[in-house]
C-alpha positions, 0 to 999 in steps of 0.5 A, a space after each residue: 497528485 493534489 491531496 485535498 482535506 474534505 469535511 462533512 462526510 460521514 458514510 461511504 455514500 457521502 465519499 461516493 458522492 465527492 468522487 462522482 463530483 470531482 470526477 466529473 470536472 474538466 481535467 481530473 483523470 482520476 480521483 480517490 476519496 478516503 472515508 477513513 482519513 476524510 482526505 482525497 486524492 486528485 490527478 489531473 491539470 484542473 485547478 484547486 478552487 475548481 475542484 474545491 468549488 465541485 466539492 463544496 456544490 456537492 454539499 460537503 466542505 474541502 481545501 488543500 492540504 498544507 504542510 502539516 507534519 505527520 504527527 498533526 496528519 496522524 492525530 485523532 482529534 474526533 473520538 474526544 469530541 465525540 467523547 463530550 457529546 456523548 456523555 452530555 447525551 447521556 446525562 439527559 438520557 438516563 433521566 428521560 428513560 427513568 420518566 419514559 420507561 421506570 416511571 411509566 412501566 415500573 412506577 419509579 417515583 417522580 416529582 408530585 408535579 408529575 406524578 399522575 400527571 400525563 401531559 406533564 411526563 409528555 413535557 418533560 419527555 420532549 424537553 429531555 428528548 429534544 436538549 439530546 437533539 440539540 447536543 447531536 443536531 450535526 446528525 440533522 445539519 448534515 443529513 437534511 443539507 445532503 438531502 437538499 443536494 440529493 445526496 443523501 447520507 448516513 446521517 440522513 437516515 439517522 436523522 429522518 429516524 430520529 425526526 420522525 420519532 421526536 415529531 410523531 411524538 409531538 403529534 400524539 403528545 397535543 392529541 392527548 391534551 384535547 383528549 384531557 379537555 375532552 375528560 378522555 381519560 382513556 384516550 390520554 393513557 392510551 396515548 403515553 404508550 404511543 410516545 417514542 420520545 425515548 426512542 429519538 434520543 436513544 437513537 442518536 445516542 447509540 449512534 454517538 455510541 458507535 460514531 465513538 467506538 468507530 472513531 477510536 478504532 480508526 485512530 488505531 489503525 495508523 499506530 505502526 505510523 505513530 510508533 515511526 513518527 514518535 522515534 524521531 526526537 523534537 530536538 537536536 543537539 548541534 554545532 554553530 561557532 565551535 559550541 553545542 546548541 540544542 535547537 527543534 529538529 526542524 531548524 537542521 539544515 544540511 551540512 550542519 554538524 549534530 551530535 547523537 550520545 548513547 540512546 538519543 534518536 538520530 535526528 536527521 540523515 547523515 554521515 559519521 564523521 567521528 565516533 563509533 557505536 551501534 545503531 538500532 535501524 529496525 523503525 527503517 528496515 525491521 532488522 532487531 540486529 543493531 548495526 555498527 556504525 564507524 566514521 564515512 557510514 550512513 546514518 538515518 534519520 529516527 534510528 537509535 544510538 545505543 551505546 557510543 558517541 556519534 558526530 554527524 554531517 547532515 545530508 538529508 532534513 525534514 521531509 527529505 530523510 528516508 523516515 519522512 519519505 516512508 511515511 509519506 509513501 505509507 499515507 499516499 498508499 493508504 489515500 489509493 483506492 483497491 480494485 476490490 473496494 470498487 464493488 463497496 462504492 456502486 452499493 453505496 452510491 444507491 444505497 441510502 436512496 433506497 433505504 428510504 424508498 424502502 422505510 416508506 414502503 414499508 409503513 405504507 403495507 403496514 398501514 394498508 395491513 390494517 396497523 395503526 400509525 404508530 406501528 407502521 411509523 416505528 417499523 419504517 424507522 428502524 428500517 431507516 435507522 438500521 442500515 448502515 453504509 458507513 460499514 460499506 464505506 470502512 471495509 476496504 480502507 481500514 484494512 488497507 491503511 493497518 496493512 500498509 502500517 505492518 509492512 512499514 513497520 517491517 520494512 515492506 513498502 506497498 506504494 499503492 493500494 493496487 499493489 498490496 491487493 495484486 502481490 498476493 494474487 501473483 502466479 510467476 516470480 522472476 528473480 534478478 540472479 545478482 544482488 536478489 538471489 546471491 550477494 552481488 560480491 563476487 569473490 576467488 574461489 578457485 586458482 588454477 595454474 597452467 604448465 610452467 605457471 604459478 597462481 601468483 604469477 597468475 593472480 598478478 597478471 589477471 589482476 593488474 589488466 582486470 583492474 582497468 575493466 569495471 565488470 563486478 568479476 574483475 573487480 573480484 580477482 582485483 580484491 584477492 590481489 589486494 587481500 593477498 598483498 600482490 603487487 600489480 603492473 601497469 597495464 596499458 592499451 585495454 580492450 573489452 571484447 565482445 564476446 566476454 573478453 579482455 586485451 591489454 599489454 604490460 610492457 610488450 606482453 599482451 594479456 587476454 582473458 575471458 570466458 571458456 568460449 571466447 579464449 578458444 576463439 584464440 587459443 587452442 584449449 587442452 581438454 583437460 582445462 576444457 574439462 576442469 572448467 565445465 566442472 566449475 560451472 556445474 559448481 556454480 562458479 564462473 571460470 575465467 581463462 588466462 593466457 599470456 602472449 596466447 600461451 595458456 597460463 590458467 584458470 581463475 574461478 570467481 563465484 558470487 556468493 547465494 544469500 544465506 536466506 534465498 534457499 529459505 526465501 524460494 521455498 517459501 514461494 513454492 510452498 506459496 505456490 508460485 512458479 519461480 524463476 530466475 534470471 541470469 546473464 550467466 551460462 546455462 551450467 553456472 545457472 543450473 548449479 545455483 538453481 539447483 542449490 537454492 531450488 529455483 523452479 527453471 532458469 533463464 540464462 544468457 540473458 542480456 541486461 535489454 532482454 529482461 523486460 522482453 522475458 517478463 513480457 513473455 512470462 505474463 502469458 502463463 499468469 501474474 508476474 511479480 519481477 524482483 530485481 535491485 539494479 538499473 537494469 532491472 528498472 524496464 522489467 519491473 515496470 513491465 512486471 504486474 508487481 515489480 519488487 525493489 530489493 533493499 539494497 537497489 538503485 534509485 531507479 529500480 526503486 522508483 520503477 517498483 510497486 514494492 520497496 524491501 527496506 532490508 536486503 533480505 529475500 525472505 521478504 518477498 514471500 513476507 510481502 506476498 503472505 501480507 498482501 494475502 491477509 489483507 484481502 482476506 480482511 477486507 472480504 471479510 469486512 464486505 461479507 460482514 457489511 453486505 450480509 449485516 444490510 441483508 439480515 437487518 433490513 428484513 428483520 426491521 422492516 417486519 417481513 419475519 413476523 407474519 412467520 416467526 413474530 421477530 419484531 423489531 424496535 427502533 432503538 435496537 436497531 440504532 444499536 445494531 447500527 452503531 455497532 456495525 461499523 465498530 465490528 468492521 474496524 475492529 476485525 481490520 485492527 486484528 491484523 495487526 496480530 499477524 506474523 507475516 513471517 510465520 509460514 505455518 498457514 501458507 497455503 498453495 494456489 488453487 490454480 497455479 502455474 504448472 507450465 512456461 512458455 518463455 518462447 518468442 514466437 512473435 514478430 519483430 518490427 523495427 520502425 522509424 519515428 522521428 521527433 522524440 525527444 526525450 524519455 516522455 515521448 518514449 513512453 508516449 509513443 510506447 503506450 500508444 502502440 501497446 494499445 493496438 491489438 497486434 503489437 505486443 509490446 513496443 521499446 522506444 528509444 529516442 536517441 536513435 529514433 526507433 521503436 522496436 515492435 513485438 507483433 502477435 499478427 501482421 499489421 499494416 504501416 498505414 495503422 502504425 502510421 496513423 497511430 504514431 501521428 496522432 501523438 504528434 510524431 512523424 514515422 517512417 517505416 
């Protein structure tokens, strides 16, 4: 993806019109235009200057963007300029409105000159009224330039509203001197009240007026930004040639030595080599507990050493810290477009053109209704200067940007704008049992010796022949063997079984072990044992079954601790409304224990770490799924999912692989999630609802269709008020977001329809085909999209290393169609 600064654009017609132009050149996929940063996003092989040049022809200016830092990105250099104009504009204002309004109305004094003197207030009217024009003259520079490329704008109504105002004005202002030469007294004082000299500026100064307000408020939406941004200190005190320096944070490099004393920010991701202290890490993880820190622990970038001394390597610098990676992420979210702002953009490709069209027909029916040209014009002007696009344009991406800064700052990470909107419309949420649901540090809970046998004894033997397996089970009967300071013996020849099962030898001694099932495959296990292990299962608790030389010696039950908060967590997604489930490798009792203690709606157990994607796939059918998971394993399933959720805690493949990244290893953050994405739409159907209802009523009302009933009129300047501040309203209501507690559950409400039933039942058709030439993870997901695009197959897993794709078919389909399909891709099939 190609990030491009785009100037010129003022309203949500202007952003359309860039779209529609880039999307139209050879080789874009995709495009996404964000009114609120002035920025665009492209995919695709065209080259920059093709798609600088499709700007450019469509009126407006672009360039790529360079390697600015994020404060630069961040910073609101607009509202001060807008400030400037503004207060010039004033200044002239105020003193055209004391001669238009005070003199003329109130009799205010003025000058002898121009006291009594019409054609002199006219003057000096339109010097005062056209010095306003020349202060706001980007209106008319942008606005006629649009309009000379056919893509009219918001400033294109501002300005015609304006123009025709100042030139209507010009035009009566000469009629009134040839009624002086003529002696017309009446003609001349008639004509003072036709001027609408006042009305030009004040039009383009309400704008300015709201042009400003709007601009500060979106300056406030990237504050949780700035906030992160400002943590991260601008220099840095570090270790060259045995001596302290202090030197700019962008000079660290990796490997540097860099020393952090007590409540300086950390400057750079690193490693502590010596010292000890706690460190603050909530700008990272939202967590306002401070975390210990000791020599070989991670530390990271923008966090703060609160009381100790702390000497760090440097690992990661500059955009590579995990401050920089969020932030970055946050903006490329920020720069998507949500499914639902697509509505805002087919209005605004049409909307101004038809504001014009609607302004002139207009003043044609009220001249045709017998009124004079200055009425039919004052009521086509505030037609043109009431309709406001630029709302239309603000609705989605404000609230998407403040949204996206409120899940940052509380460790939440949406990497798209589809998946802030999506999160909260999921019905389904499949929870990965280990590392989401419990800790994924399974410890002993239970030992129980057999006959002659003591747990020592046991312990020792289980452990020296689990010590050589890599299963987070052994490692746990490993651990307590440490723990408890048991020596083990050496074990050689070790064997792990299909079917959950162990072999090696200690000297002539053979050790097996393994699960209740497979040890009875060898072994005939007494009932009581049978008995005492079904009893641990239905605890929660896995039992492992030893015997030495096929002598039964016991029981060792491991258990692998549930998260304090995924009681809490699960109920609040019930409370929510969505179906949980969750999913485990585990037997079906073990299962059925831990989902009873944390309230799981159903389970799916025995499941092999390959079969994951297979169940999401399934669960899909019964409504939107969200599949939260932290391991490699999961990486097929989130991808599979609508929204794959990332536990904090996760690998870089199943972080990768998510919609969603949860900096903490807390589950409470999923139902968090879900209720922020939630109030997120809810804030952007209001803003629409307040963008396209403010167009519906105000045209109307401009135009004067209420007063032949009500006599509602209509003037210019109010309706340039009512403009001005239509966009202010729509930013402000997103600003209000950023008053929400997206951990309080007092508001959560159910679904209207939620899932009541699952049916994780296969009753598809496997088929398995050969395809060769695939060599590499691209041609996997190639070949996969492709297929998954035919309306029988259901799901397609490729695997090029053994030249297969595994089909899931709804209905029979023939080789000739899968044939055809695969070599259109470039790849060669056999059935």
């Amino acid at each position: 993806m190609q990030k491009y600064d785009v100037t010129g654009m003022s309203c949500a017609a202007c952003s359309a019109r860039v779209e529609k132009a880039v999307n139209s050149v050879d080789g874009v996929s995709s495009c996404a235009v964000n009114l609120l940063t002035n920025s665009m996003s492209v995919e695709g092989n065209a080259s920059p200057d093709t798609i600088i040049n499709a700007v450019k022809n469509a009126g407006y200016g672009a360039s790529l963007q360079g390697a600015k830092a994020p404060a630069e990105d961040l910073q609101d250099t607009e509202t001060p300029k807008m400030k400037k104009r503004l207060i010039a504009s004033l200044v002239f204002l105020i003193v055209l409105m004391y001669i238009s309004m005070g003199h003329t109305m109130w009799n205010f004094p003025v000058p002898d000159f121009l006291d009594g003197n019409c054609i002199g207030i006219g003057i000096a009217q339109l010097i005062l009224s056209a010095v306003v024009m020349v202060i706001n003259q980007k209106f008319f520079i942008s606005g006629f330039k649009s309009l000379i490329h056919k893509a009219p704008n918001m400033d294109t109504l501002v300005a015609m509203g304006s123009g025709t105002s100042f030139i209507w004005s010009v035009i009566v202002l000469f009629s009134m001197t040839k009624y002086q030469l003529d002696e017309n007294t009446e003609k001349v004082m008639q004509g003072m009240h036709e001027f609408y000299f006042e009305s030009a500026a004040m039009i383009l100064t309400l704008i300015t007026v709201g042009k400003m307000l709007e601009s500060y408020s979106k300056g406030k939406t990237t504050s949780a930004l700035q906030t992160l941004i400002k943590l991260s200190p601008q220099t840095a005190v570090i270790e060259r040639d045995g001596k302290e320096i202090t030197v700019p944070v962008s000079e660290i490099k990796k490997d540097d030595v860099f020393i952090v004393k007590a409540g300086e920010s950390i400057p750079a991701d690193g490693i502590v080599i010596s010292g000890n202290s706690s460190v603050n890490e909530s700008s990272l993880t939202g967590e306002s507990i401070p975390s210990d820190k000791s020599a070989g622990d991670s530390v990271s970038a923008a966090t703060v050493n609160l009381l100790g001394f702390l000497r760090c390597r440097a690992v990661n610098v500059g955009e590579d810290t995990a401050i920089s990676k969020i932030i970055k992420l946050v903006e490329d979210a920020s720069s998507t477009k949500a499914p639902v702002a697509k509505i805002a953009d087919k209005v605004s490709g049409i909307f101004v053109p038809t504001v014009i069209i609607i302004a002139l027909i207009t003043s044609v029916i009220w001249l045709i209704a017998g009124k004079d040209m200055g009425y039919a014009l004052a009521r086509g002007i505030s037609v043109l200067v009431i309709s406001c696009p630029c709302a239309l344009g603000l609705a989605t991406p404000v609230a998407i940007m403040v949204g996206n800064g409120i899940g940052a700052k509380n460790g939440i990470l949406f990497k798209t704008a589809v998946s802030l909107e999506q999160t909260g419309k999921t019905k389904i949420i499949a929870l990965d049992k280990t590392g989401t649901v419990t800790t994924g540090n399974p410890s002993v809970t239970d030992i129980i010796p057999y006959g002659n046998y003591n747990a020592d004894y046991l312990i020792k033997y289980a452990a020296s022949v689990e010590k050589l397996s890599e299963h987070p089970l052994a490692l746990a009967v490993v651990n307590y063997a440490d723990d408890n300071n048991i020596s083990l013996e050496k074990a050689d020849n070790f064997t792990a079984l299909s079917g959950n099962g162990i072999r090696a030898f200690i000297g002539d001694t053979e050790i097996s072990g393994g699960s209740l099932k497979y040890m009875n495959s060898l072994i005939n296990i007494p009932d009581d044992i049978a008995e005492k292990s079904d009893e641990l299962s239905v605890q929660g608790k896995t039992p492992l079954i030893f015997a030495e030389n096929n002598n039964l010696m016991g029981i060792i039950a491991v258990a692998d601790t549930i998260k304090p908060d995924s009681s809490q967590a699960i109920q609040q997604l019930k409370d929510m409304g969505l179906k949980v489930i969750m999913l485990t490798g585990d037997n079906e009792k073990t299962a059925r224990a831990i989902a009873s203690q944390t309230g799981v709606d159903d389970v799916v157990a025995g499941v092999l770490p390959d079969e994951k994607e297979n169940i999401i796939r399934r669960l899909k059918k019964s409504g939107s799924v969200i599949m939260a998971g932290d391991g490699i394993n999961d990486a097929p399933a989130l991808t599979r999912a609508d929204i794959g959720i990332a536990v904090g805690s996760g690998t870089d493949i199943a972080i990768d692989s998510a919609d969603v990244v949860l900096m903490k290893n807390n589950l409470c953050d999923i139902p968090s999630a879900v209720r922020l994405s939630r109030n997120v739409m809810k804030n952007i159907k209001q803003n629409l609802f307040w963008a396209f209802i403010y167009n519906v009523i105000g045209i109307p009302l401009a135009a004067g269709l209420w007063i032949p009933v009500f006599g509602w009129t209509l003037n210019p300047m109010f309706g340039a008020a009512a403009m001005s501040l239509s966009s202010f309203c729509v930013v402000t209501n997103a600003l209000r977001l950023n008053l929400t507690d997206i951990h309080d559950t007092k508001k959560d409400k159910s679904l209207k329809n939620p899932v009541t039933e699952i049916n994780i039942n296969d009753d598809n058709i496997t088929k398995i085909i050969k395809v060769k030439g695939m060599m590499c993870n691209h041609c996997e997901k190639r070949v996969q999209d492709a297929l998954e695009k035919l309306p029988a197959v259901e799901s397609a897993v490729a695997d090029y290393q053994k030249g297969t794709v595994r089909l899931s078919l709804s209905d029979e389909i023939s080789d000739r169609e899968l044939k055809k399909t695969v070599e259109e891709q470039g790849y060669k099939f056999n059935s």
